[in-house]
One Martini backbone bead per residue (centre of mass of N, CA, C, O) as a GRO file, in nm:
protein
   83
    1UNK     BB    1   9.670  10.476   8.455
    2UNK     BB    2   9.599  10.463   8.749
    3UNK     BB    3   9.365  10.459   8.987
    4UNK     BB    4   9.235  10.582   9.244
    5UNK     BB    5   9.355  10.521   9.603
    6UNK     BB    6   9.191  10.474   9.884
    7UNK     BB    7   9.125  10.519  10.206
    8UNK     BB    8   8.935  10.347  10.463
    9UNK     BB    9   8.797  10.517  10.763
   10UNK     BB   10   8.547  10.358  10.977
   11UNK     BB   11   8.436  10.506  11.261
   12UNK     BB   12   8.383  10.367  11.591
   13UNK     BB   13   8.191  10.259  11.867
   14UNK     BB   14   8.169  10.004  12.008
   15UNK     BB   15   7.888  10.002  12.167
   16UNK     BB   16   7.739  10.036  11.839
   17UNK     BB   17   7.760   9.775  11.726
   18UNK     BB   18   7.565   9.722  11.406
   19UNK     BB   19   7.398   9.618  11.129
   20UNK     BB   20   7.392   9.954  11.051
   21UNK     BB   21   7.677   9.993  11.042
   22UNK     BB   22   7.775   9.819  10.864
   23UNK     BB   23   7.615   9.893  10.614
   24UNK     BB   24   7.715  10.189  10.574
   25UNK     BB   25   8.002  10.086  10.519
   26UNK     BB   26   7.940   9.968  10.250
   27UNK     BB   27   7.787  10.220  10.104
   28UNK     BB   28   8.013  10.384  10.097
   29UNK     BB   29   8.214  10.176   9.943
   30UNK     BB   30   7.990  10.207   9.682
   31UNK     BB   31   8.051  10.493   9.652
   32UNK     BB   32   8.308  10.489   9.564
   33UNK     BB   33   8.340  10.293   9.360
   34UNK     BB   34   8.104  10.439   9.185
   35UNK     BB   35   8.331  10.702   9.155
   36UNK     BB   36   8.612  10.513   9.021
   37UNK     BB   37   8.757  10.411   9.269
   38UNK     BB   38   8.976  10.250   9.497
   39UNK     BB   39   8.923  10.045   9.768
   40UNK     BB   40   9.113  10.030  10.134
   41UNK     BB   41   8.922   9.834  10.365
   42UNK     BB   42   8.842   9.738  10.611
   43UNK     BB   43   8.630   9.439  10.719
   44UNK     BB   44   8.571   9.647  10.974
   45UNK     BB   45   8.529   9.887  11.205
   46UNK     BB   46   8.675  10.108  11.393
   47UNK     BB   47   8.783  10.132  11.737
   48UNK     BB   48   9.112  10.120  11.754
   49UNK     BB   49   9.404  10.263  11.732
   50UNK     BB   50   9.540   9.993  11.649
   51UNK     BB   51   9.374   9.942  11.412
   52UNK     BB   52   9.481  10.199  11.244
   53UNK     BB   53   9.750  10.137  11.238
   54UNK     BB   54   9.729   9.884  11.103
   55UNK     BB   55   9.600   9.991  10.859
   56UNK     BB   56   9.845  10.218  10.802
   57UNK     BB   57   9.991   9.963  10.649
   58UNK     BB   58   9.793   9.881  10.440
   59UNK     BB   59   9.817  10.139  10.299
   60UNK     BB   60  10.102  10.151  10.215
   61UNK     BB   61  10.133   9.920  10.098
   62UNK     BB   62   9.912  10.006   9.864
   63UNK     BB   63   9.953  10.340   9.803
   64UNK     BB   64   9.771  10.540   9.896
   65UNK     BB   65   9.649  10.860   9.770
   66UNK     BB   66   9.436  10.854  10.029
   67UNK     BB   67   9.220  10.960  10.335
   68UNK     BB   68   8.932  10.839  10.486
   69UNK     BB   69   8.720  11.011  10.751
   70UNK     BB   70   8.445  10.802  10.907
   71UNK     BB   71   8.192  10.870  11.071
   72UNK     BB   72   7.982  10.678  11.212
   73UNK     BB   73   8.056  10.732  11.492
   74UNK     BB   74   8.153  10.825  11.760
   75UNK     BB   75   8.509  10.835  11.878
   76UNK     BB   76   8.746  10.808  11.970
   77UNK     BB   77   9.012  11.028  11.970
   78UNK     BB   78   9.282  10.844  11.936
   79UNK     BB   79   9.234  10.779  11.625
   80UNK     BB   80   9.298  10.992  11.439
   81UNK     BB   81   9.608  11.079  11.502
   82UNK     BB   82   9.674  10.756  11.399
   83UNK     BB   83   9.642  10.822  11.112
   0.00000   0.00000   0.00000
């Protein structure tokens, strides 16, 4: 039996953007790693609607079967409904 595979959707707000948020994304990243889960997360935080679609194309490729919204800044509107 395969282990439990979540996606992991970072977001914040373009304008936050700076190396103590990439910081939490990664301490997160490293936090369900530690509980036992496959993690499968973009590259770096999410801005925009765009980009959480293009995610979640690559959630579907990879089977995942949770997905974790992480507001790690407050975020545009429109990416939560995207995923």
């Amino acid at each position: 039996m395969r282990r439990l595979r979540v996606g992991y959707v970072p977001q914040a707000k373009a304008s936050w953007k700076s190396e103590r948020l990439a910081r939490i994304r990664q301490e997160a990243i490293a936090s369900l790693e530690r509980s036992g889960v496959e993690v499968v997360a973009p590259a770096g935080l999410v801005f925009t609607d765009a980009e959480a679609r293009d995610l979640c194309h690559e959630f579907r490729r990879a089977e995942v079967d949770a997905v974790i919204l992480h507001f790690v800044t407050f975020s545009l509107g429109d990416i939560t409904p995207a995923v």
